[in-house]
TORKOLPA-180621 format. One record per residue (C-alpha): residue in three letters; x, y, z. Coordinates in pm, whole numbers. Each point is the difference from the previous one (the first is absolute). Layout:
<pts>
<res ALA	u X	v Y	w Z>
...
</pts>
This chain:
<pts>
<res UNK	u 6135	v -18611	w 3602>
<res UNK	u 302	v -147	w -189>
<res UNK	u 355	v -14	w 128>
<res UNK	u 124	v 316	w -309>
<res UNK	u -342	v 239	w 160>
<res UNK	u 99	v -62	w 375>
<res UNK	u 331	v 74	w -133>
<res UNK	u -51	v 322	w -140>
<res UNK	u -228	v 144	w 259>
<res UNK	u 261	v -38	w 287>
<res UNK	u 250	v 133	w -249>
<res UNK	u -235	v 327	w 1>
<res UNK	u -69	v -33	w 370>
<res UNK	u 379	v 36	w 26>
<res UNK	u 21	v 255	w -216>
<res UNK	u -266	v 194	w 204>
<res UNK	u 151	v -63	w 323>
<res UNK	u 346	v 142	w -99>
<res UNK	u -155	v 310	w -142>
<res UNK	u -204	v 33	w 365>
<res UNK	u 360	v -69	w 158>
<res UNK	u 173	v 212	w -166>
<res UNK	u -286	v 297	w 39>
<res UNK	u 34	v -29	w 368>
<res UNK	u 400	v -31	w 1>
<res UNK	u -2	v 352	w -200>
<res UNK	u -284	v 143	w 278>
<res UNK	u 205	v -88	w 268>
<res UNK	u 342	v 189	w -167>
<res UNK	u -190	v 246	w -26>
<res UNK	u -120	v 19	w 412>
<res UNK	u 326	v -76	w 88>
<res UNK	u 152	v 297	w -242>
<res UNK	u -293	v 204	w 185>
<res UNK	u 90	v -65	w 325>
<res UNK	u 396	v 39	w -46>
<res UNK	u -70	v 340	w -153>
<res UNK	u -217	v 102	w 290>
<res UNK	u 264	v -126	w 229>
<res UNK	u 266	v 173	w -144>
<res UNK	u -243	v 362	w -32>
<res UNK	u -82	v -65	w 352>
<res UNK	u 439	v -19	w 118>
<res UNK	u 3	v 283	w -167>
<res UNK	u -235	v 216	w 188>
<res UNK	u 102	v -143	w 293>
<res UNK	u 348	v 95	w -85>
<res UNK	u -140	v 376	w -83>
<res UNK	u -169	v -6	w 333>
<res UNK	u 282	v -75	w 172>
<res UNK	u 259	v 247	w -166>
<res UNK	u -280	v 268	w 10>
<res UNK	u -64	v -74	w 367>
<res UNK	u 410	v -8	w 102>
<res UNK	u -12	v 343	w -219>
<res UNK	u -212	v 198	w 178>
<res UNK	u 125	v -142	w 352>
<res UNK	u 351	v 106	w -66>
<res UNK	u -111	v 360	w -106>
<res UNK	u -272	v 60	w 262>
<res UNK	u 62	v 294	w 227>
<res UNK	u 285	v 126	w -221>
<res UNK	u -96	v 432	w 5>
<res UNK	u 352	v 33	w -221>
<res UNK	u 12	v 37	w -392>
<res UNK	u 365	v -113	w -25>
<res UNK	u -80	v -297	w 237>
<res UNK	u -318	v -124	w -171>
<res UNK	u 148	v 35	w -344>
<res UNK	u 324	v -209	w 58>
<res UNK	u -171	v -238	w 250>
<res UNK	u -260	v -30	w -322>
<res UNK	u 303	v -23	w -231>
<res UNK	u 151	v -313	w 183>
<res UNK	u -328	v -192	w 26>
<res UNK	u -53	v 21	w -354>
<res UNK	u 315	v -67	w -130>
<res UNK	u 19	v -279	w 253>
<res UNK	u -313	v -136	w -203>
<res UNK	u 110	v 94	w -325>
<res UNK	u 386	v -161	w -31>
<res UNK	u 256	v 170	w -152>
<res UNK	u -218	v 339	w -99>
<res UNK	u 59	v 367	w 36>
<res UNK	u -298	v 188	w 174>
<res UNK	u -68	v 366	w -2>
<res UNK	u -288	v 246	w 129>
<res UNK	u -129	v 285	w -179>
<res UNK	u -199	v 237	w 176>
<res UNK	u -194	v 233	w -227>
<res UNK	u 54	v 396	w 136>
<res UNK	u -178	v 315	w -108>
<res UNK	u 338	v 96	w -199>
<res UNK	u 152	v -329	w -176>
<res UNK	u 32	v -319	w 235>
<res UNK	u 238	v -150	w 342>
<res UNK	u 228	v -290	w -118>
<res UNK	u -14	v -260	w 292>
<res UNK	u 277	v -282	w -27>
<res UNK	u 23	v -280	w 216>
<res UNK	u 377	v -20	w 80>
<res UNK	u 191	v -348	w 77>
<res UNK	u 315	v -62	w 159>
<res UNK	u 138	v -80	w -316>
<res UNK	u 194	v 288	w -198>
<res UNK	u -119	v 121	w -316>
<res UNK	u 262	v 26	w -289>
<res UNK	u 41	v 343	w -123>
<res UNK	u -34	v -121	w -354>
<res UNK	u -311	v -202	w 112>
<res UNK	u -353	v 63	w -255>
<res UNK	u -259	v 118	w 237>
<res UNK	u -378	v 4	w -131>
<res UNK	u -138	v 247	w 207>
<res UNK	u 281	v 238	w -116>
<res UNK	u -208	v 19	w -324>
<res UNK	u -340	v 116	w 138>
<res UNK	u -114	v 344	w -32>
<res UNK	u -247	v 226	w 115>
<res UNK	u -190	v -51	w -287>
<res UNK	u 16	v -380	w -15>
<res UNK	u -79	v -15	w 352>
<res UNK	u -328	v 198	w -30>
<res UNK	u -95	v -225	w -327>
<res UNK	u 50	v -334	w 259>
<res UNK	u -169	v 181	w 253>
<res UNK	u -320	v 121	w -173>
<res UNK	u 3	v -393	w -206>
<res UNK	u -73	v -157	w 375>
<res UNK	u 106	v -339	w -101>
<res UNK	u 274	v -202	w 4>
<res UNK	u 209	v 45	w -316>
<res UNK	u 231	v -164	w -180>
<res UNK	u 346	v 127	w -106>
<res UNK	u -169	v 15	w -372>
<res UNK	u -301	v 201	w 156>
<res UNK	u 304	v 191	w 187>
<res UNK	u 161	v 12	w -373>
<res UNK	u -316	v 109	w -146>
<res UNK	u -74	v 291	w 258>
<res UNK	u 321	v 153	w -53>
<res UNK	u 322	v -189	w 110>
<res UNK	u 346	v 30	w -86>
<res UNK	u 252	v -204	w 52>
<res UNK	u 288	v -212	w -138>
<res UNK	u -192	v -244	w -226>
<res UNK	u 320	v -247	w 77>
<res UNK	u -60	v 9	w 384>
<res UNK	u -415	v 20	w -53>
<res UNK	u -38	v -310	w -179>
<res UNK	u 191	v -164	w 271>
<res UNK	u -234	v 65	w 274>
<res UNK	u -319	v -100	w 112>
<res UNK	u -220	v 307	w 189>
<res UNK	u -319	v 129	w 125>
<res UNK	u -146	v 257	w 160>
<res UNK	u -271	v -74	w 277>
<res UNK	u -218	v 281	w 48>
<res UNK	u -38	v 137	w 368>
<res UNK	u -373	v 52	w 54>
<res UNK	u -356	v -88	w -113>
<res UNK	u -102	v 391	w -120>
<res UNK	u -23	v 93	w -360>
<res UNK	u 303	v 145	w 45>
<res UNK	u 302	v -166	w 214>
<res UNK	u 223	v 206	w 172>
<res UNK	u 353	v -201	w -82>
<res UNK	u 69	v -371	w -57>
<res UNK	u 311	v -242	w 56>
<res UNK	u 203	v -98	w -249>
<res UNK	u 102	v -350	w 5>
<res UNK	u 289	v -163	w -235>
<res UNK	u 252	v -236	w -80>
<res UNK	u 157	v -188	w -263>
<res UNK	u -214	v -132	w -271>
<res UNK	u 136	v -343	w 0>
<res UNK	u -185	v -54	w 339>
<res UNK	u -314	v 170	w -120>
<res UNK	u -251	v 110	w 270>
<res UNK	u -278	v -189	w 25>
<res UNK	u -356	v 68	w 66>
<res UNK	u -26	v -156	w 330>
<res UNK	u 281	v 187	w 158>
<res UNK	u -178	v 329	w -105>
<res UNK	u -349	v -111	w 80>
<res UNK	u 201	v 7	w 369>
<res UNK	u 151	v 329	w -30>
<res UNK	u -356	v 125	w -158>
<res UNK	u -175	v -109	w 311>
<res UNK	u 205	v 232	w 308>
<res UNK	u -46	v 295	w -235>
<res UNK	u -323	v 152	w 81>
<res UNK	u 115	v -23	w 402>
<res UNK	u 375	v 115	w -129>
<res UNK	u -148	v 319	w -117>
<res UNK	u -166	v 66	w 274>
<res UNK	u 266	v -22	w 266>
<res UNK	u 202	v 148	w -328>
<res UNK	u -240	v 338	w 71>
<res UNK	u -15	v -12	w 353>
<res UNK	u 373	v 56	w 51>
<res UNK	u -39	v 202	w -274>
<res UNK	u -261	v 232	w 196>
<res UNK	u 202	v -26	w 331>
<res UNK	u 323	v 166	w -204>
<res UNK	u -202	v 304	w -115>
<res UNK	u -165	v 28	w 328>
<res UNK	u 348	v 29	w 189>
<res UNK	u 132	v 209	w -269>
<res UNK	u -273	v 266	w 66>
<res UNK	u -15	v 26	w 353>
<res UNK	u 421	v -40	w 13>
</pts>
């Protein structure tokens, strides 16, 4: 075998050995892509876990609707920055208005969300079961101030698994610091227990009521 053949087989022997090199360079990306990804899935269930878990501790025992609601209030805007939370509870007549209240005044002129709901709208949310956004909330019936609208970011998070909730929280805040799906995925998860306590102290009020 001449010097030019020799030559031109370890040229193709390179050749082949970069291609195998940089196969197995691209494999291993993509493993450690993988395993980042199911590092940072697996943070954030632990994080749900944990807020889900510190929920339901906090609002264990608690036989009061006014106590449950604003000790639910302050645990979810505690998870969700800078947001405005409110409860509504569907009734046989229209629906209760729940608001978490801070110890920060509101201004009189303030834009308040939930001050746009009605009866009507409420029922639509309630009967979708599903979290909606505000242009599902748009679509179902809300008015509002485009102005103030478009500068918001909202949901509502259904309270309940039925074909039918019976209310949901409203969650929003300004649109520039858009709410993202983990922080609802959090909120999503204390619902089903939230209605439940939700209807409990719901139960113990009518039960008082009729023997009072």
């Amino acid at each position: 075998m001449d010097y030019k053949q020799r030559h031109k087989r370890l040229r193709l022997l390179i050749a082949k050995l970069n291609k195998e090199r940089k196969k197995q360079a691209k494999k291993i990306d993509i493993l450690c892509n993988d395993f980042i990804a199911a590092q940072r899935d697996f943070i954030k269930k632990l994080n749900t876990i944990s807020f889900t878990a510190n929920f339901y501790e906090s609002i264990i025992g608690t036989t009061d609707l006014g106590s449950l609601i604003l000790t639910a209030g302050k645990l979810i805007k505690d998870e969700i920055g800078d947001s405005n939370v409110a409860f509504f509870l569907r009734q046989a007549d229209g629906f209760e208005l729940h608001l978490f209240k801070s110890d920060q005044p509101i201004a009189l002129e303030e834009q308040r969300l939930e001050n746009c709901f009605t009866a009507e709208l409420v029922d639509n949310i309630c009967k979708s079961n599903k979290l909606c956004t505000l242009d599902e909330m748009l679509a179902m019936g809300l008015q509002g101030n485009p102005i103030y609208l478009n500068k918001i970011s909202a949901v509502t998070i259904p309270l309940g698994r039925l074909s039918s909730s019976p209310g949901f929280i409203l969650i929003y805040r300004p649109s520039a610091n858009k709410l993202t799906t983990e922080e609802l995925n959090n909120i999503t998860a204390i619902t089903c227990g939230l209605s439940r306590a939700i209807q409990f102290c719901q139960l113990l009020l009518h039960s008082s009521d009729k023997t009072g």
